[in-house]
C-alpha positions as CSV (number, residue, x, y, z in Angstrom):
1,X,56.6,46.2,-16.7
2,X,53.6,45.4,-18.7
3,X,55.8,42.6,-20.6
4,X,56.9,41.1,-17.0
5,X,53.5,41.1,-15.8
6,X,52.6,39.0,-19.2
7,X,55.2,36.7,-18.5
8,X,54.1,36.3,-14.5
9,X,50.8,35.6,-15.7
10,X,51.0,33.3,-18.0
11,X,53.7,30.9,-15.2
12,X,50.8,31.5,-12.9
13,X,48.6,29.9,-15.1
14,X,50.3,27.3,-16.6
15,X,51.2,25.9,-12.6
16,X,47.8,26.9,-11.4
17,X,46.7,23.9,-14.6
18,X,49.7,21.1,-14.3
19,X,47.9,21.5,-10.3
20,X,44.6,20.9,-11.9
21,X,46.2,18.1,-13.9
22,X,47.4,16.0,-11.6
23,X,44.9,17.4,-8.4
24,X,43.0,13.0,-8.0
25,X,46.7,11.8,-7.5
26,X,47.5,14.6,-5.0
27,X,44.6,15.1,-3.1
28,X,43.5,11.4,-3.2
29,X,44.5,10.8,0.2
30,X,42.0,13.4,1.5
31,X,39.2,12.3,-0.5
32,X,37.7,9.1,1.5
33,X,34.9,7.2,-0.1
34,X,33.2,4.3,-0.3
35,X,29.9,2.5,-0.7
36,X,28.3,4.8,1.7
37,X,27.7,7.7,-0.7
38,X,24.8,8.1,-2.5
39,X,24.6,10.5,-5.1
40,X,26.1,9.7,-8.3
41,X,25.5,11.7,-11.4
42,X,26.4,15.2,-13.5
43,X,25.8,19.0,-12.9
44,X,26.5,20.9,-15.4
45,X,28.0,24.5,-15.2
46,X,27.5,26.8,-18.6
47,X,30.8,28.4,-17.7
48,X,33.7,25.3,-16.0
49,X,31.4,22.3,-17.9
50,X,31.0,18.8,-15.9
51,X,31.0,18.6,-12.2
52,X,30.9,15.2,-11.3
53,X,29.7,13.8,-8.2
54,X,30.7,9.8,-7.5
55,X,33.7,8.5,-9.0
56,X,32.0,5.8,-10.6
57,X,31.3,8.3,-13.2
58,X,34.7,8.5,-14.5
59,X,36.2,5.1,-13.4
60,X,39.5,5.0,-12.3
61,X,41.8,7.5,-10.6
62,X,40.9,9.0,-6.8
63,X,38.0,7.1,-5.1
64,X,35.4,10.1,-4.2
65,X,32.1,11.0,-4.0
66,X,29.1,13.2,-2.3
67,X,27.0,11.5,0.8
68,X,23.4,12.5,2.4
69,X,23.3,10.6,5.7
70,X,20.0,9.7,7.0
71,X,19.2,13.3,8.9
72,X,19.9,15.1,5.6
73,X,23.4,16.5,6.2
74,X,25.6,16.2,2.9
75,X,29.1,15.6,2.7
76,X,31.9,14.7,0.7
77,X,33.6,15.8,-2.9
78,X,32.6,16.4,-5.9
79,X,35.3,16.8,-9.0
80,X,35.8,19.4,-12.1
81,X,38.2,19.3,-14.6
82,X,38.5,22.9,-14.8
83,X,38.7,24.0,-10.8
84,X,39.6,21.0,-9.2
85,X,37.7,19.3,-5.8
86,X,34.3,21.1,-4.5
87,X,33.8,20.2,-0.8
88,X,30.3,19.7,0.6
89,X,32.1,19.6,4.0
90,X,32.1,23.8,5.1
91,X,30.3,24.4,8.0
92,X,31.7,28.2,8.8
93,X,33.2,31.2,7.0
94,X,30.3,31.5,4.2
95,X,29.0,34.5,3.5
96,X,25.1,33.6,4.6
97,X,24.4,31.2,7.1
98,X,23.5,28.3,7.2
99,X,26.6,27.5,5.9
100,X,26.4,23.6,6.0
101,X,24.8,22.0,3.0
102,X,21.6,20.2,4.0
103,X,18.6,18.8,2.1
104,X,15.6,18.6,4.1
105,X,13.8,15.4,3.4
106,X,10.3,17.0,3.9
107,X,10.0,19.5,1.5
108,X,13.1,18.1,-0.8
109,X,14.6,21.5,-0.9
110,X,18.9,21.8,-0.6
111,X,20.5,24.4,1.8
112,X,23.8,25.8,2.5
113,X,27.0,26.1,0.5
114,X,30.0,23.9,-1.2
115,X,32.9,25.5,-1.6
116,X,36.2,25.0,-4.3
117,X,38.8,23.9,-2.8
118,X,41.6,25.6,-5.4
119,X,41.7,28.4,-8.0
120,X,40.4,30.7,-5.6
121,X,41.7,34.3,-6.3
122,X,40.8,37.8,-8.0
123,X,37.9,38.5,-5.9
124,X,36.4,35.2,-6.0
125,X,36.2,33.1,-2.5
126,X,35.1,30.0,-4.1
127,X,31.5,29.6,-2.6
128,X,28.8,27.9,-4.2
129,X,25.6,28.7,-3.1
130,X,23.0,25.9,-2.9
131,X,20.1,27.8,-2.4
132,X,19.4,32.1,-2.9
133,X,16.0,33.9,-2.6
134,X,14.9,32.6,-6.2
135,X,16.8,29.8,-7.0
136,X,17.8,26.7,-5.5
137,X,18.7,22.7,-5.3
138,X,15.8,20.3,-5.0
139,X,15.0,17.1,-4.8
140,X,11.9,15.0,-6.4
141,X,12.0,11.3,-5.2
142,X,15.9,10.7,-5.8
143,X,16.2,12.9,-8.6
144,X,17.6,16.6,-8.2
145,X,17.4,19.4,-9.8
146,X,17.0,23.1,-9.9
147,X,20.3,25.7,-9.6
148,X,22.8,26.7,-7.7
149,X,24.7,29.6,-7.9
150,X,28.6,30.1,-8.1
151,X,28.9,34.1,-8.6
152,X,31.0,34.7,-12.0
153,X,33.6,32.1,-12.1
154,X,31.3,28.9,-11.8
155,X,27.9,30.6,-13.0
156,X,24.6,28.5,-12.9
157,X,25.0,24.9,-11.8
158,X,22.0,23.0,-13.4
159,X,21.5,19.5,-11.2
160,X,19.3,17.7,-14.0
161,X,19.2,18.4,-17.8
162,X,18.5,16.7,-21.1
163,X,20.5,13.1,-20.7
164,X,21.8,14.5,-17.4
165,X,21.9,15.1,-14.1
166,X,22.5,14.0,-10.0
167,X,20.6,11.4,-8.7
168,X,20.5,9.8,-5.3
169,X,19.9,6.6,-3.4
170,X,18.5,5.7,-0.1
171,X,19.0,8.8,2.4
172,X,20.1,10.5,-0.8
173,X,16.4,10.9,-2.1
174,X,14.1,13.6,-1.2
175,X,10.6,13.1,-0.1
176,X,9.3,10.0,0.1
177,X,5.9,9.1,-0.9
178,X,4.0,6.8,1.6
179,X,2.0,4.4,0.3
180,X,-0.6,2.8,2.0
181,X,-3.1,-0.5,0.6
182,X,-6.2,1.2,2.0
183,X,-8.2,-1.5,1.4
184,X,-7.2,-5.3,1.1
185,X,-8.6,-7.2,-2.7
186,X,-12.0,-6.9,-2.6
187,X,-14.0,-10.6,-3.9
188,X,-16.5,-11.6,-5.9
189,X,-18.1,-12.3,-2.8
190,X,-17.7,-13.5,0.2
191,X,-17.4,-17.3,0.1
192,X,-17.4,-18.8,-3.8
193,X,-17.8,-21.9,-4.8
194,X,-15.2,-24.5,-6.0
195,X,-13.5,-24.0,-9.2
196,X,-14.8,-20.3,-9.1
197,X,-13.3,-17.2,-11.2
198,X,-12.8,-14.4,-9.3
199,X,-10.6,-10.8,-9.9
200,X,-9.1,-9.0,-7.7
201,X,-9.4,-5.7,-6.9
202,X,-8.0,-3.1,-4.0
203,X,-7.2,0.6,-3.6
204,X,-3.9,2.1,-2.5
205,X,-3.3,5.5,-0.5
206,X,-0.5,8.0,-1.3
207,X,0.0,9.6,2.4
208,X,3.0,11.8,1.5
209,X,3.9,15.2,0.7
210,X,4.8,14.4,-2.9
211,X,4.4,12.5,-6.3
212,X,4.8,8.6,-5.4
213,X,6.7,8.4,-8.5
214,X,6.9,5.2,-10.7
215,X,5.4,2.3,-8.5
216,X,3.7,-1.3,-9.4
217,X,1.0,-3.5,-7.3
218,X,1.0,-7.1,-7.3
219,X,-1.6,-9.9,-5.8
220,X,-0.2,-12.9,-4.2
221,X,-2.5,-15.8,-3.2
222,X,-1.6,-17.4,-0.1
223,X,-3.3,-20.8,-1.0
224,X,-3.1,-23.2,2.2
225,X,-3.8,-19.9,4.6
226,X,-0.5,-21.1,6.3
227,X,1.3,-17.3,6.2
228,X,3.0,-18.7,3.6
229,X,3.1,-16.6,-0.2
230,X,2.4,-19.5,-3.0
231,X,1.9,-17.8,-6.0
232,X,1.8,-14.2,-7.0
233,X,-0.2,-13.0,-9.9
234,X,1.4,-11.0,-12.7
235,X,1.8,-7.6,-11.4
236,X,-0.4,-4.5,-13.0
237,X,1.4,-2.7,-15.4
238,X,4.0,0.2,-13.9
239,X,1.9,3.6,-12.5
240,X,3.1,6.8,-12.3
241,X,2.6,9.6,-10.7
242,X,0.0,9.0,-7.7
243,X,-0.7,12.2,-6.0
244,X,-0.2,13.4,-2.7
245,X,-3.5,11.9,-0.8
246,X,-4.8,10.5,-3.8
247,X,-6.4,6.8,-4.0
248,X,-5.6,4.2,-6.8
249,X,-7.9,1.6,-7.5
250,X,-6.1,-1.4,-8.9
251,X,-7.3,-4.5,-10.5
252,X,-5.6,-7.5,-11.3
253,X,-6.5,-10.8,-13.4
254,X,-8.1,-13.2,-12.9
255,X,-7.8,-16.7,-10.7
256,X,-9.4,-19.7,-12.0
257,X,-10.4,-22.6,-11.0
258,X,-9.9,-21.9,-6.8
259,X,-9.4,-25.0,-5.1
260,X,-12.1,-25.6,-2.0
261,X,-10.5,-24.0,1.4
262,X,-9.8,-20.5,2.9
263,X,-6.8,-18.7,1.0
264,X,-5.2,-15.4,2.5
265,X,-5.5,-13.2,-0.7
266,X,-2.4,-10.2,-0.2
267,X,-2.4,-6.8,-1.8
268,X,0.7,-5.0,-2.0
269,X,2.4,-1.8,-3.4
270,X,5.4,-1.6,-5.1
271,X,8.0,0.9,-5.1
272,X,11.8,0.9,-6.7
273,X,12.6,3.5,-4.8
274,X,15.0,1.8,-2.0
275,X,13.5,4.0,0.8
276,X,10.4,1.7,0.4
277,X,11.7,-1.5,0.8
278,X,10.1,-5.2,1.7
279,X,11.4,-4.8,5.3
280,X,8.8,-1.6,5.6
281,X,6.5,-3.8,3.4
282,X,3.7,-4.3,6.4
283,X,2.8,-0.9,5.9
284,X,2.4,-1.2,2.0
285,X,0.4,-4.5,1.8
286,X,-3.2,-5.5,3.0
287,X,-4.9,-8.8,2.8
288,X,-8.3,-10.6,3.2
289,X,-9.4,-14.3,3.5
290,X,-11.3,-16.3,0.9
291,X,-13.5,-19.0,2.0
292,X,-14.1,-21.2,-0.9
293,X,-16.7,-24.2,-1.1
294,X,-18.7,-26.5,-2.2
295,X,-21.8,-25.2,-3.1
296,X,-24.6,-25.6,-0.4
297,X,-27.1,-23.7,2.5
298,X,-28.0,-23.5,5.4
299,X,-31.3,-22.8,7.3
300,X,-32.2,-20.0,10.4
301,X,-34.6,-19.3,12.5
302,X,-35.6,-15.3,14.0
303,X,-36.8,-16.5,17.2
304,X,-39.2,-18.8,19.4
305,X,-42.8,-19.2,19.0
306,X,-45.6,-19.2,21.3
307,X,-48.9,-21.2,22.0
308,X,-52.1,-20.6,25.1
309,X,-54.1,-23.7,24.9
310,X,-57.2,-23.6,27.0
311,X,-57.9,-27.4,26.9
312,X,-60.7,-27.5,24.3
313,X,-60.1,-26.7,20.7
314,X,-57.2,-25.7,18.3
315,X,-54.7,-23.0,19.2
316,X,-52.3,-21.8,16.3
317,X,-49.0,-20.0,17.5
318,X,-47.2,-16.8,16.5
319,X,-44.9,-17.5,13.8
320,X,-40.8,-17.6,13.0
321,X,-39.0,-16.4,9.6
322,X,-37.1,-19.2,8.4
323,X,-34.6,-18.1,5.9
324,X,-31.9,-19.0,3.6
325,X,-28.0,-18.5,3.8
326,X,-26.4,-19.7,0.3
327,X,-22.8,-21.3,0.1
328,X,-21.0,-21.0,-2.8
329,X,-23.1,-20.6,-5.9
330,X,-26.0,-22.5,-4.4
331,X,-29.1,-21.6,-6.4
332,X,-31.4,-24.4,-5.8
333,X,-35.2,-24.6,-4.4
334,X,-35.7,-25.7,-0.9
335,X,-38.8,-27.4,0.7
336,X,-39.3,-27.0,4.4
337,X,-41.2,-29.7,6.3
338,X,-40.9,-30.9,10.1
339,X,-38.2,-33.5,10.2
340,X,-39.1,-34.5,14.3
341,X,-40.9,-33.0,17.4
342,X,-39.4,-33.8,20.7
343,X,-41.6,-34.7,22.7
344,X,-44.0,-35.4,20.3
345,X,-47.1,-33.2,20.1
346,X,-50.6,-35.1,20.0
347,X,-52.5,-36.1,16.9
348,X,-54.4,-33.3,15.0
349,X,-50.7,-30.9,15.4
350,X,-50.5,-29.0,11.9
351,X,-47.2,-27.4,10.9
352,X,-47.6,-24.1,8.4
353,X,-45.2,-22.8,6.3
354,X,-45.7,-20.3,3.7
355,X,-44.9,-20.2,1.7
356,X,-43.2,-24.1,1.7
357,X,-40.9,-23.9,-0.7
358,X,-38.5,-20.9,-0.8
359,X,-36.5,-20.3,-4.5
360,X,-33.4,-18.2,-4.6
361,X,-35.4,-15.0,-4.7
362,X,-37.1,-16.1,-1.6
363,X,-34.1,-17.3,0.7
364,X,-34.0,-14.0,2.8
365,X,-37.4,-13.0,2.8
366,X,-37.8,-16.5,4.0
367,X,-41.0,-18.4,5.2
368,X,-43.3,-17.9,8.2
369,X,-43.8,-20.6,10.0
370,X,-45.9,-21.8,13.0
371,X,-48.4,-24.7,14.5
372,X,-51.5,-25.7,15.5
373,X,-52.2,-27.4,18.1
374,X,-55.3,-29.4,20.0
375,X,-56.7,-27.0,23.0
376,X,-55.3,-30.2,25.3
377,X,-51.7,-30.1,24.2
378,X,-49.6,-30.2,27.6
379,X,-48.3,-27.1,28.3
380,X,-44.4,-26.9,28.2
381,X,-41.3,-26.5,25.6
382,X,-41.4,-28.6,22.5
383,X,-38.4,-28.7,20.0
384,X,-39.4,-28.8,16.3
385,X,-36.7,-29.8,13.7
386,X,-37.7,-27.9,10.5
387,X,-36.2,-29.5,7.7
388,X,-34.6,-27.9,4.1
389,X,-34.3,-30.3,1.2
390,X,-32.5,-29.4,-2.2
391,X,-31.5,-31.8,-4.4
392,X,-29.1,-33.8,-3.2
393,X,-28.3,-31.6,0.0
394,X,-30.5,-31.7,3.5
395,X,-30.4,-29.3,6.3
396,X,-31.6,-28.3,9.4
397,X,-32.4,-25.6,12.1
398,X,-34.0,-25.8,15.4
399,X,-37.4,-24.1,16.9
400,X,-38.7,-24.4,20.3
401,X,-42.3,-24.0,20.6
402,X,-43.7,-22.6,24.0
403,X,-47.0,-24.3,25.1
404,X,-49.0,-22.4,27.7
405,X,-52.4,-23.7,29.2
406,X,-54.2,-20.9,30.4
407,X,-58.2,-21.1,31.7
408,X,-61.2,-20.6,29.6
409,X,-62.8,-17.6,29.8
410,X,-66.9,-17.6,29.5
411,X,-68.7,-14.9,28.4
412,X,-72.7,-14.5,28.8
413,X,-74.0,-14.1,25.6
């Protein structure tokens, strides 16, 4: 008996591995795949070796592979050598519900069971747990890892090892990190002059749940303002590793020589990951405008002034600040003096600034201005033209000066 048994078991075995050896001719038919799955990769079992998951692995032979579809449900085959086809497509019958595997895309963990198709037998149901009470399958970006569990036959599955593992692609990655340009390249300042150097700088925002991975940030200059991308500036070396709700601050080189006009300056981050992708790219990119020039001023005034004449004698207003706005990298000294009075004022009108020439230190402090004017000055509005002069550049600003004729008042002394 004991030599018939020897016998029976070693037929048993030798079928149960010419099955094994031809199972990707056989069961080709019922292994569909295509471009549509998105793990690719090795697991590694210390007890059955290689599992492979896409059959781009191997090349050649039955067309197969394992698929997370966009709401996280996996499906599909992968292959061993030593047991044959592993479904991912059991949804009843396991011994632990949920018995459909699943990876949940928010916190990247893997659910459920697969289960071996063949060489099921002495006790063994062929179940492969994806996930116990301390152990599981997870996913970081589109990398997984971690353990499953395939009781004795199968042991420890390890999903990512030294020069191995299973990685994923689009719905196939785990959480994604959301990155956000919180703030769009900030300037020099806010309008430069021609031929200017200026470099840029931003800050981007990882909103996500996780590590944003290996990401880069690039700068592209919009030069004409037309919504058009004209050049982009070499992108910042490769970052890694920007943590859930942390900022980056990112600085570029620099751009010489800027042409005079506004340019639409366009801060955007970079991910490789395909579920961030240009078409999601609004949400990753932030811009300002540049006003560039050539270098000049100009001149305002904080208000109107006022003036009671009483007919006799000189009356001197309240006064205005007139200040300086530069353009550019304008620098130069400016004299103030009254360019025209409409109508005019009569003779013996003074005009006061102080002080009357304003330097760079002085434009917005400015100068206080106002007039004097004979007690007999005809009471209405008068529009003074207070004019700046630099070398080689004149400008103006506008005042109105109130004149109000009001009686004498006599007092006995």
């Amino acid at each position: 008996m004991a030599r018939n048994f020897y016998v029976g078991e070693l037929l048993a075995l030798f079928v149960l591995g010419t099955i094994f050896y031809f199972l990707p001719t056989f069961h080709a038919p019922k292994v569909e795949a295509g471009s549509e799955h998105n793990l690719s990769g090795w697991a590694w079992s210390e007890n059955i070796g290689w599992i492979s998951f896409n059959s781009t692995n191997q090349g050649g032979g039955a067309n197969y592979g394992v698929t997370v579809n966009s709401g996280g449900n996996i499906s599909g085959y992968a292959w061993s050598e030593h047991i044959g086809w592993i479904s991912f497509n059991e949804d009843s019958d396991c011994p632990q519900s949920p018995c459909s595997p699943k990876l949940n895309q928010q916190n990247g963990e893997v659910s459920g069971w697969a289960k071996v198709l063949v060489a099921q037998g002495n006790g063994w149901d062929g179940w492969i747990h994806l996930r116990g009470s301390n152990y599981g399958v997870s996913v970081s970006a589109c990398n997984w890892e971690g353990y499953a569990w395939g009781s004795d036959v199968v042991g420890w599955v390890h999903f990512k090892g030294t020069n191995y593992g299973v990685v994923g692609t689009g719905s196939g990655c785990g959480v994604q990190p959301d990155l956000k340009v919180s703030s769009g390249p900030l300037l020099n300042s806010g309008v430069l002059a021609g031929g200017s150097t200026v470099t840029f700088k931003g800050a981007i925002l990882n909103q996500g749940d996780a590590s944003a991975g290996t990401f880069s940030n690039r700068f592209q200059i919009d030069i004409d303002n037309n919504g058009s991308i004209d050049t982009t500036l070499t992108p910042n070396p490769v970052i890694n590793n920007l943590v859930a709700g942390g900022f980056l601050d990112v600085v570029s080189g620099s751009w010489t020589n800027i042409p005079v006009g506004t340019h639409r300056i366009v801060l955007c981050a970079d991910q490789p990951n395909p579920a961030v992708t240009e078409s999601n790219e609004n949400n990753n990119c932030a811009e300002s405008v540049m006003t560039v020039s050539v270098p000049e001023f100009y001149l305002t005034s904080s208000n109107d002034i006022n003036v009671n004449v009483t007919g006799i004698g000189t009356f001197t207003s309240d006064t205005t600040k007139i200040t300086v706005t530069p353009i550019g990298a304008f620098t130069d000294d400016i004299a103030l003096l009254v360019q025209s009075v409409s109508p005019a004022l009569p003779a013996g009108t003074t005009y006061n600034f102080s002080p009357q020439t304003l330097k760079q230190n002085q434009y917005s402090s400015g100068s206080d201005f106002g007039v004097t004017v004979p007690g007999d000055t005809t009471e209405g509005d008068y529009t003074i033209i207070v004019q700046g002069q630099s070398p080689g550049l004149t400008r103006t600003v506008e005042v109105i000066l109130h004149v109000n004729s009001i009686s004498p008042v006599f007092r006995e002394i």
